[in-house]
C-alpha positions in Angstrom: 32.9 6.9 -48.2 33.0 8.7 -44.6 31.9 5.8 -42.9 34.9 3.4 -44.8 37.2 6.1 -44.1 36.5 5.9 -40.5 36.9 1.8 -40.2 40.5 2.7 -41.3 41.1 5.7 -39.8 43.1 4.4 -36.9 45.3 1.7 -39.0 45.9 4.7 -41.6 47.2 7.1 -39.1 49.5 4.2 -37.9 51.0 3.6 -41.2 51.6 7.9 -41.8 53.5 7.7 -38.0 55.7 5.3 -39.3 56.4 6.8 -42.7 56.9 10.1 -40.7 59.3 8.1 -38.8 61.3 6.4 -41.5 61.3 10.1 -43.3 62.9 11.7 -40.5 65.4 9.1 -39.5 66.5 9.7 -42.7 66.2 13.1 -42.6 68.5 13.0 -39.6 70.9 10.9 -41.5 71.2 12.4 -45.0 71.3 16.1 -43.2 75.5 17.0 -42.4 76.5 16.3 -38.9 77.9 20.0 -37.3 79.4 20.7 -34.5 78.5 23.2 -31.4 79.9 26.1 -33.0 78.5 25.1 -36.7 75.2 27.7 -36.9 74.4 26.8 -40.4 74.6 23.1 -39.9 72.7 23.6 -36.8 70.3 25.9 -39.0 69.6 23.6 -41.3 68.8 20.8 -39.5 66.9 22.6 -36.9 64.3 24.1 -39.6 64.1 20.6 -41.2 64.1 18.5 -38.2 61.2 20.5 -36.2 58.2 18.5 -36.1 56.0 18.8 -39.1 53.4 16.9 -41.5 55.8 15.8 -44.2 53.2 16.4 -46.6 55.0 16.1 -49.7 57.2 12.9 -48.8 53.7 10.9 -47.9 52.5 12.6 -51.3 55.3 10.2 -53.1 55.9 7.6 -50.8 51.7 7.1 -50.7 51.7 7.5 -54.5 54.0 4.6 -55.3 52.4 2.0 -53.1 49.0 3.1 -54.6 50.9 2.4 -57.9 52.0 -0.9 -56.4 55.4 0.2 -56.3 56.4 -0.9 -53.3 60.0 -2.3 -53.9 60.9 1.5 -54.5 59.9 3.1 -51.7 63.1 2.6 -50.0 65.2 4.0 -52.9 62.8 6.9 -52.9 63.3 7.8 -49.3 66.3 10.0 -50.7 63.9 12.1 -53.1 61.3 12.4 -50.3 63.8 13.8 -48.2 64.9 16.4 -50.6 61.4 17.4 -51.1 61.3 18.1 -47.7 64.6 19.8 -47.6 63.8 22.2 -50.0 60.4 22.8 -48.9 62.2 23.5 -45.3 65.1 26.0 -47.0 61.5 27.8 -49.1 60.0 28.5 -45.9 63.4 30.0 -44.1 63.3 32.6 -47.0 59.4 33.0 -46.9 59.8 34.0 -43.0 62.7 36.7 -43.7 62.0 40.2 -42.4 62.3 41.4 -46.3 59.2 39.0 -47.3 56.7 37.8 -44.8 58.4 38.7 -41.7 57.0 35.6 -39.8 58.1 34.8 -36.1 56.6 31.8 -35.3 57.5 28.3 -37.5 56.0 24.9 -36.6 55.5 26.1 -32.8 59.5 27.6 -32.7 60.8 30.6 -33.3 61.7 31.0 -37.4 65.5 30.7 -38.3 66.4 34.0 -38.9 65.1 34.5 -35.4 66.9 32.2 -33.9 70.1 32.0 -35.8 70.5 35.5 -37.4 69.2 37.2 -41.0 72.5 36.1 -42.4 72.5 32.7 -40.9 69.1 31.9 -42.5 69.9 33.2 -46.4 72.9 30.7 -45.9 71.5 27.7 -44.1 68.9 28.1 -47.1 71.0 28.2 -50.0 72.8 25.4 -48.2 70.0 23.9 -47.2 68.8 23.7 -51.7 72.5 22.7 -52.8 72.0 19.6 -50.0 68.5 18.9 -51.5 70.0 18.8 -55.3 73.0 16.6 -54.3 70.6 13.8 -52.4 68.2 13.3 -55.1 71.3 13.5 -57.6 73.0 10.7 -56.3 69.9 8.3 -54.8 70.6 5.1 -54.9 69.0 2.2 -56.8 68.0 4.8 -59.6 69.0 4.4 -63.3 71.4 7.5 -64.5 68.8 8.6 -67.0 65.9 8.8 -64.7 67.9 10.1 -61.9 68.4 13.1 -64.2 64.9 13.6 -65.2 63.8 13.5 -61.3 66.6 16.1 -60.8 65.4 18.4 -63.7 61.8 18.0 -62.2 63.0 19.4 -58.5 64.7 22.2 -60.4 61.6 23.1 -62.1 59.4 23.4 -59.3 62.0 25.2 -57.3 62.9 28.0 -59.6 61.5 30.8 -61.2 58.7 29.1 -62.7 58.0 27.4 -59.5 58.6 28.3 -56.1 60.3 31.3 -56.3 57.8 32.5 -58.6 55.2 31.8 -56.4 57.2 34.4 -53.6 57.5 36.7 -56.1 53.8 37.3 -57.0 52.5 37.0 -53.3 55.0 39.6 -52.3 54.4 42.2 -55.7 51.0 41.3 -56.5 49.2 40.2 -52.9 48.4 43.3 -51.3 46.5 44.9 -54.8 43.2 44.1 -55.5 42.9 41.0 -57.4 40.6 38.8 -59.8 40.1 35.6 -58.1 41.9 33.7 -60.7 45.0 36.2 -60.5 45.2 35.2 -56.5 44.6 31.7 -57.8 47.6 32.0 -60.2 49.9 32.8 -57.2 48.6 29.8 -55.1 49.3 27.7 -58.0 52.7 28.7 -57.9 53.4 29.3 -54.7 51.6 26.0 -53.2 51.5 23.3 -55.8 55.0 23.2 -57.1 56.2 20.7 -54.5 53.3 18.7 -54.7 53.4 18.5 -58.7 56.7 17.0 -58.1 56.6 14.5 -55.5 53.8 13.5 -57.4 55.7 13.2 -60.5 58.0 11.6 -59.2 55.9 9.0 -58.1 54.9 8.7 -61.9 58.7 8.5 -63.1 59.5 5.8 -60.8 56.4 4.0 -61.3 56.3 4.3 -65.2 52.6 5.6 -65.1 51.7 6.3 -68.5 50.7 9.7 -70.2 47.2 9.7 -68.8 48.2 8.8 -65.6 50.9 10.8 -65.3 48.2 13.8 -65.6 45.7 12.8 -63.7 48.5 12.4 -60.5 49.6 16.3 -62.0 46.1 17.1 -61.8 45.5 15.7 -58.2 48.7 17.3 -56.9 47.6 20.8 -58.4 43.9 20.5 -56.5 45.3 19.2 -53.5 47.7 22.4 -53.4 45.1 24.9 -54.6 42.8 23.3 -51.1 46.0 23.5 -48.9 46.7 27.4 -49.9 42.9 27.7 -48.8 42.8 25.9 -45.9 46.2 28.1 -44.9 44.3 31.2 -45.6 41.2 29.9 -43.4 43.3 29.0 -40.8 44.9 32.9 -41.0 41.9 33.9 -38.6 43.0 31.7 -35.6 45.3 31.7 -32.9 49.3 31.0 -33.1 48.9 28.6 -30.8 46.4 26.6 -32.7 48.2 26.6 -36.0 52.1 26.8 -34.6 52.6 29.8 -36.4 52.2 33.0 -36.9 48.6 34.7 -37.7 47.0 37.6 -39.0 49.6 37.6 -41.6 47.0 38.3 -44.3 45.1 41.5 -43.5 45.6 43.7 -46.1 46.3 40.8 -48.7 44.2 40.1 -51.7 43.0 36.5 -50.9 40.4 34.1 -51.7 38.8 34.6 -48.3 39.3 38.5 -48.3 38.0 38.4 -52.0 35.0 36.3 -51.1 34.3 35.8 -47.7 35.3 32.8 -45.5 32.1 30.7 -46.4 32.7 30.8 -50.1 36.3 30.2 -49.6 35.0 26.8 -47.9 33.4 26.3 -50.9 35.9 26.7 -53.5 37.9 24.6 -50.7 35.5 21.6 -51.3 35.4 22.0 -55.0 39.4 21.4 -55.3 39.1 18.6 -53.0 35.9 16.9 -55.5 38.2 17.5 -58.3 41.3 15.9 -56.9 39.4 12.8 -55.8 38.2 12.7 -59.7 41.5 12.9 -60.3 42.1 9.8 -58.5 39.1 8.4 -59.8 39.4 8.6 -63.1 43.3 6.9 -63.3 42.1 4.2 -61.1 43.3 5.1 -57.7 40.1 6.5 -56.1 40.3 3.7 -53.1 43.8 4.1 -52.2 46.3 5.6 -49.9 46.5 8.8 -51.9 42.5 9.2 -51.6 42.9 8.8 -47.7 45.7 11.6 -47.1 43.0 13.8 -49.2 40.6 13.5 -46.3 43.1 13.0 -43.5 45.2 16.0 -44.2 41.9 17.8 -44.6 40.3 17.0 -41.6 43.4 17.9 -39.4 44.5 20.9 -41.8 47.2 22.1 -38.6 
């Protein structure tokens, strides 16, 4: 598998630029213009405009080519943008003074940094409300599944989902732990996203029951290995990872429970098990199988 992976390696990389690049010159359309003097407009499409990995718009855009979905992946260039905006406005909160207190966001300064502690709650609640209104009116949809893709975002964003997630890091993370209490909080801290561009992908494509669960399944693994590889990378420099580090002493996770090398470890037994995933619903040689060990080899 390594040795097909690195044959195409180079022409894989060139199709995820140009994704990135169709993502955000959308991104730069579908956010509101703003003027000089606009700071939440300027908020909001600074935190979603700096550079990033777009993780969870390849997640669905990869998805429905592997599906042979092609002829949607325009009309979903909507709903991967409002993953991304909401994943932007999540991480605006997640950087507040009152939560993680972070300084340092994809090699800037965070929001509420730059713009003001007031600025960032608002350019995030904006931020959300723009999300909702994009993937409620994306074009070339039917009504009926628009709505179900809608009620999906909502899940994952909410108080079962994201905010959850927050919730339990900031209450629970700094108390001793089980290892599959801290792995209830990745789960819904992490995965929520991913569980929904991935279901998207399954909505649009009509995958059936099976694989519907199998792409649930691969989103959850792939999530569960990201919050890992985030928690490894917690021991290196700002400059390597573009933000800020050491954020976890004194937190109950996997590598404080268990040491980095059997954090690696658990790290490699998500991956295994979302390449089954793939596997098993027939998709274990495409696109999705190659972000798994792309993403993964260049986790920052």
């Amino acid at each position: 598998m390594a040795t097909a992976m690195s044959s195409m390696q180079p022409h894989f990389e060139q199709m995820l630029s140009a994704l990135r690049t169709r993502v955000d010159d959308r991104l730069d359309q579908r956010l509101p213009p703003c003027p000089a003097h606009d700071l939440i407009g300027l908020a909001m499409r600074d935190g979603t405009l700096a550079p990033g990995k777009r993780i969870r718009p390849l997640l669905l855009l990869l998805a429905l080519q592997d599906l042979q979905q092609e002829q949607t992946v325009d009309a979903a260039l909507d709903l991967a943008c409002a993953l991304e905006m909401v994943h932007a406005a999540s991480l605006f909160l997640d950087d507040m003074p009152c939560m993680d207190n972070a300084e340092l966001r994809r090699g800037r300064p965070t929001i509420h940094l730059q713009f003001g502690e007031d600025i960032a709650v608002l350019s995030s609640v904006a931020l959300l409300s723009h999300a909702f209104s994009i993937a409620a009116s994306a074009e070339g949809i039917g009504d009926s599944l628009r709505n179900h893709l809608v009620r999906l975002l909502a899940q994952a964003t909410g108080a079962q989902g994201l905010v959850r997630g927050q919730y339990h890091d900031l209450r629970e993370g700094h108390r001793v732990r089980p290892l599959e209490a801290i792995a209830h909080t990745n789960r819904l801290k992490t995965c929520p996203l991913f569980t929904a561009a991935l279901g998207f992908a399954a909505l649009l494509g009509a995958a059936d029951v099976s694989r519907t669960c199998h792409l649930n399944g691969f989103a959850t693994e792939l999530g569960l290995a990201f919050q890992l590889l985030d928690d490894l990378a917690d021991g290196l420099t700002p400059q390597q990872t573009g933000k800020d580090t050491g954020k976890d002493r004194g937190k109950s996770t996997v590598v404080a429970l268990l040491g980095p090398e059997a954090a690696h470890q658990h790290l490699e037994e998500h991956l295994a098990r979302a390449e089954q995933h793939l596997i098993d619903t027939g998709l274990g040689g495409g696109y999705l199988a190659q972000l798994l060990e792309y993403c993964c080899a260049r986790p920052y």
